[in-house]
FISEPA-781602 format. One record per residue (C-alpha): chain; residue in one letter; x, y, z. Coordinates in pm, whole numbers, plus 50000, padded with zeros to 5 digits. Layout:
N
<A,A,<X,Y,Z>> ...
END
This chain:
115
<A,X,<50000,50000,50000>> <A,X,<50124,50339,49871>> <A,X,<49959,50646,49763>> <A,X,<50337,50766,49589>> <A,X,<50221,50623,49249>> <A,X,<50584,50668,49156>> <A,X,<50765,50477,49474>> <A,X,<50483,50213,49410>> <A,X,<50597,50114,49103>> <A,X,<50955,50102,49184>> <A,X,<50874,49888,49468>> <A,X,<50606,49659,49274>> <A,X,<50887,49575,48995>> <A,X,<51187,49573,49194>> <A,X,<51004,49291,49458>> <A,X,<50858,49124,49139>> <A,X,<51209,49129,49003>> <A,X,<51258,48915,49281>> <A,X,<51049,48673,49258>> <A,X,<50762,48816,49526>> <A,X,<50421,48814,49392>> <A,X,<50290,49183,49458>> <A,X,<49933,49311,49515>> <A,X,<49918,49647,49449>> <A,X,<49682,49895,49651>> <A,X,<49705,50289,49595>> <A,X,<49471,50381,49890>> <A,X,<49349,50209,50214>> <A,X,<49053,50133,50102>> <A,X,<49191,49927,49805>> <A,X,<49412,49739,50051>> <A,X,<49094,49619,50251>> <A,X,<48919,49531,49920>> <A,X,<49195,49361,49806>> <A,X,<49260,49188,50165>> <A,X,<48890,49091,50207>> <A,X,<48890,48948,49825>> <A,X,<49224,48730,49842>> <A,X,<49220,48406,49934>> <A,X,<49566,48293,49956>> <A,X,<49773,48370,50240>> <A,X,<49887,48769,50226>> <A,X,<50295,48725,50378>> <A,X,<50374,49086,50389>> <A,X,<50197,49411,50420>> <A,X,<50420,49694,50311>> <A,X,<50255,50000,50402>> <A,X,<50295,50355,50461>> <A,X,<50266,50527,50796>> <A,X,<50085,50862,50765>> <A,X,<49780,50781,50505>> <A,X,<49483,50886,50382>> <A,X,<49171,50829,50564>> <A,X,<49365,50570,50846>> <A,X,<49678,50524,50938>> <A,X,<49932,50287,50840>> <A,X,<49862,50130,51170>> <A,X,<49526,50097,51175>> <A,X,<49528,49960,50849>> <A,X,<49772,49696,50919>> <A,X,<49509,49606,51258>> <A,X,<49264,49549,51010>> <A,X,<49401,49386,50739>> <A,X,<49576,49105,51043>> <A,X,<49201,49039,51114>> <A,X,<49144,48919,50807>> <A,X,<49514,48739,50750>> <A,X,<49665,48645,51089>> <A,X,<49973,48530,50922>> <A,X,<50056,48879,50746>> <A,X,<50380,49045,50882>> <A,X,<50389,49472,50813>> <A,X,<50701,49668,50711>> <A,X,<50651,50018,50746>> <A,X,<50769,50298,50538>> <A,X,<50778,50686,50564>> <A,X,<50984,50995,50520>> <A,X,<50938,51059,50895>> <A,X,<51234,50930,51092>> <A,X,<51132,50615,51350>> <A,X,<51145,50875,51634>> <A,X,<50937,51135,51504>> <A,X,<50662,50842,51428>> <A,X,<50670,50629,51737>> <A,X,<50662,50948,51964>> <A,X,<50365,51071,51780>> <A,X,<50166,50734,51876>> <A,X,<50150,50640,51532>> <A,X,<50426,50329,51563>> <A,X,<50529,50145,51852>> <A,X,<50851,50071,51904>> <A,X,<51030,49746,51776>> <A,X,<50801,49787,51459>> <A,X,<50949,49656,51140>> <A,X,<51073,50008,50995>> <A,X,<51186,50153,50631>> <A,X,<51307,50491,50629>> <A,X,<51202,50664,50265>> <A,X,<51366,50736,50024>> <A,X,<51539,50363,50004>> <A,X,<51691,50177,49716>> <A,X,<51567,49857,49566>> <A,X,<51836,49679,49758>> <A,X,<51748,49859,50086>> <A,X,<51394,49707,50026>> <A,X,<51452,49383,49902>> <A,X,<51696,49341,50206>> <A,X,<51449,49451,50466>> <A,X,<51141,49269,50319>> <A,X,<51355,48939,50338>> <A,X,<51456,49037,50686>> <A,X,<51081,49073,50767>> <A,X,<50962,48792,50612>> <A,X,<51265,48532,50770>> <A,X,<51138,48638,51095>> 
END
């Protein structure tokens, strides 16, 4: 999930690139859709943290409802600090500063998902 039309691209074909099957959502609301339509099991929710409508938090609450076995990586331009202190993150969160390379977020979605 990522409103950047631009970084969600990047992302999409550099984890396809991969190997990673991607759903693509441009808004919260398409996540749910997508999350309440999909029947196979959802690993990783890569989201960001300061949305549209809910928060990248709340949407990751939701979307764990629906698929207990997701794990969330969060991304933002907003340092860890400056989002955790604002309530929007707790701490120990699974965390991707923006901007970050292709390698920066294969790395860290392999981290996430190994764990």
């Amino acid at each position: 999930m990522e409103d950047e039309a631009d970084v969600r691209a990047v992302a999409a074909e550099s984890l396809r690139l991969l190997g990673y099957q991607v759903l693509e959502a441009a808004a919260p609301s398409d996540a749910l859709q997508i999350a309440e339509q999909y029947a196979e099991p959802i690993h990783l929710l890569l989201t960001g943290v300061v949305l549209p409508i809910m928060n990248g938090r709340e949407l990751a609450e939701v979307i764990k409802r629906l698929h207990p076995e997701i794990k969330v990586l969060y991304v933002s331009g907003y340092t860890v600090n400056t989002v955790v202190h604002h309530g929007v993150l707790e701490e120990g969160i699974h965390f991707l500063p923006k901007p970050y390379t292709p390698s920066q977020l294969a790395a860290k979605v392999r981290q996430v998902l190994d764990e």
